[in-house]
C-alpha positions in Angstrom: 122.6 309.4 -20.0 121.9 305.4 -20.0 124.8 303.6 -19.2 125.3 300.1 -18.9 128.4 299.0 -17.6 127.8 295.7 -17.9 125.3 293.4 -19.7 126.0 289.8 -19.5 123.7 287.0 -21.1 124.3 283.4 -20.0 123.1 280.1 -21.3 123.9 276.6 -20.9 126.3 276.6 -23.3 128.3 279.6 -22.1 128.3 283.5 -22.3 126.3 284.4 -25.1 126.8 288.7 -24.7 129.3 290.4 -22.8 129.2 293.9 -23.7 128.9 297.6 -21.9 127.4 300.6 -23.6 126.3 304.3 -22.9 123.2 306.6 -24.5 123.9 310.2 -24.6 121.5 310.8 -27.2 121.4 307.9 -29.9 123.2 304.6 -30.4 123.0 302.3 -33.1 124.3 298.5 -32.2 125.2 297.1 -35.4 126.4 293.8 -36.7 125.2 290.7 -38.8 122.8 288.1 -37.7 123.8 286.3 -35.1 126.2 288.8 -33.3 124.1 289.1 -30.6 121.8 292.3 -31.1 118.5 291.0 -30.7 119.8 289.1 -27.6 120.7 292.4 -26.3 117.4 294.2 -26.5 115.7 291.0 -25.3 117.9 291.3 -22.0 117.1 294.7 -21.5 113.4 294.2 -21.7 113.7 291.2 -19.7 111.9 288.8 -22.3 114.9 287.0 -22.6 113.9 282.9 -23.8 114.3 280.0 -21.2 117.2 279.1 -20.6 119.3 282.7 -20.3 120.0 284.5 -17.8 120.8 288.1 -17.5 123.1 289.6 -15.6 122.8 294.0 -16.0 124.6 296.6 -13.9 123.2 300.1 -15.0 123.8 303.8 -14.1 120.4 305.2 -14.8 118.2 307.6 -13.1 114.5 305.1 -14.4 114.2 301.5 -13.1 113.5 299.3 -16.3 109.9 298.8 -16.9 108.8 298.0 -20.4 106.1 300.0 -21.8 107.0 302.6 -19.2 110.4 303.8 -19.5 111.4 301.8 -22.0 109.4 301.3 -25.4 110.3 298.7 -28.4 109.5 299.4 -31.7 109.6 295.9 -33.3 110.9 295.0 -37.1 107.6 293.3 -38.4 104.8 295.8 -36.6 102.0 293.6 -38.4 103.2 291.1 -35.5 102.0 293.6 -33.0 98.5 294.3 -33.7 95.8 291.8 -33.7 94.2 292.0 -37.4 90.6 291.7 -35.9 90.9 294.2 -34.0 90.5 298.1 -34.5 93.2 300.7 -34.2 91.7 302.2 -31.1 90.7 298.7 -29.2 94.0 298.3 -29.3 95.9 301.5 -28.4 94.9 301.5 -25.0 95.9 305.1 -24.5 94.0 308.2 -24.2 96.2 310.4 -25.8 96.0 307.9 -28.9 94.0 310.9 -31.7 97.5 313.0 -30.3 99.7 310.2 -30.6 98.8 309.2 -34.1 98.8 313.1 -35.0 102.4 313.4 -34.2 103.0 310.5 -36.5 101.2 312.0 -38.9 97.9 309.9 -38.8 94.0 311.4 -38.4 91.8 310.0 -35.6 90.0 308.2 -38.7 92.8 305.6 -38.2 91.5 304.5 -35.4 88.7 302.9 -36.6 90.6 301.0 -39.2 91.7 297.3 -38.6 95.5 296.7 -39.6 95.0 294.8 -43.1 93.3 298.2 -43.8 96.7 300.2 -43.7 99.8 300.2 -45.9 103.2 298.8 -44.4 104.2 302.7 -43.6 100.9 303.4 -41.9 101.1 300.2 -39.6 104.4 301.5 -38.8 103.2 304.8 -38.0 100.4 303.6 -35.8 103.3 301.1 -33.9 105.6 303.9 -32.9 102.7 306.0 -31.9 101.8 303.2 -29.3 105.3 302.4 -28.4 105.7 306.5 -27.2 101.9 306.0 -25.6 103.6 306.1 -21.8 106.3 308.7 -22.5 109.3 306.4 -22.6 112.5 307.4 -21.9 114.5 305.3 -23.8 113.2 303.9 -27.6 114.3 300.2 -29.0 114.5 300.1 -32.8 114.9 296.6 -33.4 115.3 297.1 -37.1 112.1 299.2 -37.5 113.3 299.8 -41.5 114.2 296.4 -42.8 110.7 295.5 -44.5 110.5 299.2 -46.0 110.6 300.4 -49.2 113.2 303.3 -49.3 110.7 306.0 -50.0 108.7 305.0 -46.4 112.4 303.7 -44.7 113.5 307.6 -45.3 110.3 308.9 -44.1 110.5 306.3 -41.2 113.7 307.6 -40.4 113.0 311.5 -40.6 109.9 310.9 -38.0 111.9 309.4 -35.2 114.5 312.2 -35.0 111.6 315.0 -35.4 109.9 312.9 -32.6 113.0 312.5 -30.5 113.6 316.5 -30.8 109.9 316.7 -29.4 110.1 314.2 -26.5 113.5 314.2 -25.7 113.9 310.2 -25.6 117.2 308.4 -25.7 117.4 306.0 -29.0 119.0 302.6 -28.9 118.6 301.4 -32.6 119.4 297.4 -33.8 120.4 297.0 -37.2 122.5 295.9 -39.8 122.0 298.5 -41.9 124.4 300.8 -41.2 123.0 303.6 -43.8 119.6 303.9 -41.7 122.1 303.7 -38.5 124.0 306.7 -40.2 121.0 308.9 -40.7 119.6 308.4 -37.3 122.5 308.1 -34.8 125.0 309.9 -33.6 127.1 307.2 -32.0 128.0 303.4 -33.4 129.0 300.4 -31.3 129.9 297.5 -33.9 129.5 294.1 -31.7 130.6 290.5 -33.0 129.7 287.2 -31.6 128.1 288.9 -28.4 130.7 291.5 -27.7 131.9 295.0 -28.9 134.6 295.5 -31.3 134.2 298.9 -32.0 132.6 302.1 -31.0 132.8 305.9 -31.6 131.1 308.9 -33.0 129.4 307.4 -36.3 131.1 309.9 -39.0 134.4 308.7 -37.4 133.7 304.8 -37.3 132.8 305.0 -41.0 135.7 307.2 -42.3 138.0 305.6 -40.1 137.1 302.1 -39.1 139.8 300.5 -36.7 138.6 297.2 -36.8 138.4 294.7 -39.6 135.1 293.3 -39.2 133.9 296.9 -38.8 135.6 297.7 -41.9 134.1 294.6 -43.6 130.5 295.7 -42.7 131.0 299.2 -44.1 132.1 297.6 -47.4 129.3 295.2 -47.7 126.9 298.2 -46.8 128.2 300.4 -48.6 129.7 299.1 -51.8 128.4 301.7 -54.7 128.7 304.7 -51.9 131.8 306.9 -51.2 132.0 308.3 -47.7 135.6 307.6 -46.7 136.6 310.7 -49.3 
């Protein structure tokens, strides 16, 4: 289990985040722009801007190291990969014609450049580098948002078959609390840089206690029914 009992983010101006969180098996931190989600994930891979500061008491068996035991998979990949540069120059892994096999890629992929692949692909190819070292925990900084629903679905379905294989934790960023719903099994809600909410998922959306929760389920989900 990650837990974090207490992640604070600090800038001229004032606290910025305040909020404590645990990871049994999948989390998804959700709440409009602004709220404080990407700040979160920034802290935790210490790539926070100047000008923050971090303060981070953790209960967790792996020291933080990103690209070691903890992985991001950003929400633009095209931002990731050099476009003049081939698949494998850039993989820097030897386990890369394995890696892209679990994510459902040939080794032909490797010789491609970036332009040369489809939005879904690119993707693809991004979380097969971001699992390169074996992470232990996964960031999903809203790995969906540019997807069309056919890939976002398929997106989805490949991290929890990949999670069942490797056994990662998942820490998922989003405002889209339908993706959240299909991949986690826990929901923290947080508002202007701390928590309002959390619980099991089902229960949060059936039952939301808070109003701005309840206000992001509606917006979400205005032509579905899942408080029947």
């Amino acid at each position: 289990m990650f837990l974090c009992r207490r992640l604070v983010v600090k800038g001229k101006e004032g606290t910025i985040v305040n909020i404590s969180f645990s990871i049994e098996h999948s989390l998804a931190l959700v709440g409009e722009s602004g709220s404080g989600k990407s700040i979160t994930l920034k802290a935790l891979l210490g790539l926070l801007p100047k000008g923050l500061e971090r303060e981070i008491d953790l209960e967790w068996e792996y020291p933080l190291i990103r690209g070691k035991t903890l992985s991001l998979v950003p929400q633009d990949p095209f931002t990731s990969l050099s476009p003049l540069t081939t698949i494998r120059d850039q993989f820097f892994s030897d386990e890369a014609p394995e890696l892209l096999k679990m994510v459902g890629l040939d080794e032909s992929f490797l010789d491609r450049y970036p332009p040369q692949l489809s939005g879904g692909q690119v993707q693809r190819v991004v979380i097969a580098m971001a699992l390169s070292h074996h992470p232990k925990l996964l960031l999903l900084d809203e790995p969906t948002t540019a997807l069309d629903p056919r890939t976002k679905e398929m997106v989805l379905a490949l991290f929890r078959r990949l999670q069942e294989q490797m056994g990662f934790l998942i820490l998922f960023v989003t405002h889209d609390i339908e993706s959240a719903r299909q991949l986690c099994r826990e929901v923290a809600v947080i508002r202007s840089g701390t928590i309002v909410e959390r619980g099991p998922m089902e229960e949060v959306l059936r039952a939301p206690k808070s109003p701005y929760t309840r206000e992001l389920i509606e917006a979400n989900f205005a032509h579905r029914k899942f408080r029947q």
